[in-house]
Steps between C-alpha positions, in 0.01 A plus 500: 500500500511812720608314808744255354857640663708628208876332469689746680219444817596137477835548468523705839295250654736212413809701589330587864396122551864386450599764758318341748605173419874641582418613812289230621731219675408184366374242770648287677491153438354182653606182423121390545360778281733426167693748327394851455599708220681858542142662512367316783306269264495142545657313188494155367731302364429575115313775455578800245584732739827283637821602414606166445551426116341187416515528103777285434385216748156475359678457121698186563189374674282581168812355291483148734153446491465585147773277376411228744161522383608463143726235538215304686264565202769385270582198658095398577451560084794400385729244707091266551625154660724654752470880550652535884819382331543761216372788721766357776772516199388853370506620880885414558551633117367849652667445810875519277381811270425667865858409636607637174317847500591532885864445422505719172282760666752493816213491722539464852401165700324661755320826421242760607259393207439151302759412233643233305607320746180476668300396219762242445490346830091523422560312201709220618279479797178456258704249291599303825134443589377322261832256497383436885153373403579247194504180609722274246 
């Protein structure tokens, strides 16, 4: 436990590695090479380090697939003879409450993240397949 640096060591060591970082200046970039982040790092396009905020994105993608997944499940157990229909119906039902939300929420069309709006076009979309494929 002796050689274990004690907090205020590692404290000084984290406030002289962010030094450097200032005085470094950060790469340049290639258009071959990718991105590079403000340390000289090469970064990806999600990874936790980003700055970009992905949190709200990623929950109207859980909320889609979740509900879609539900409806589906509902109209396979439920709606027997002819499923594609209900689950078609249920879609466009989802597709309103969305308009609804995005309206009430005054949400912007086009935005940064995922909103409303995009999981209603996602919804209407899903409900539009299906119509495509029966054959009547």
């Amino acid at each position: 436990m002796e050689n274990l640096p004690s907090r205020v060591q590692f404290d000084r060591l984290i406030l002289r590695e962010d030094a450097l970082r200032r005085t470094v200046l950060p790469p340049k970039v290639n258009r071959f090479t990718g991105a590079r982040a403000r340390d000289g790092q090469p970064r990806t396009m999600y990874s936790r380090d980003s700055n970009v905020d992905y949190g709200p994105s990623l929950r109207v993608v859980r909320r889609f697939c979740g509900i879609v997944l539900f409806f589906a499940c509902w109209a396979a157990v439920r709606h027997w003879p002819y499923p594609v229909n209900y689950l078609s119906n249920m879609l466009k039902v989802a597709f309103g409450v969305c308009i609804a939300f995005a309206l009430l929420r005054n949400e912007r069309f086009t935005d940064v993240n995922l909103n409303y709006w995009d999981e209603a076009l996602a919804y209407i979309a899903t409900a539009v397949f299906p119509d495509y494929f029966e054959a009547r």
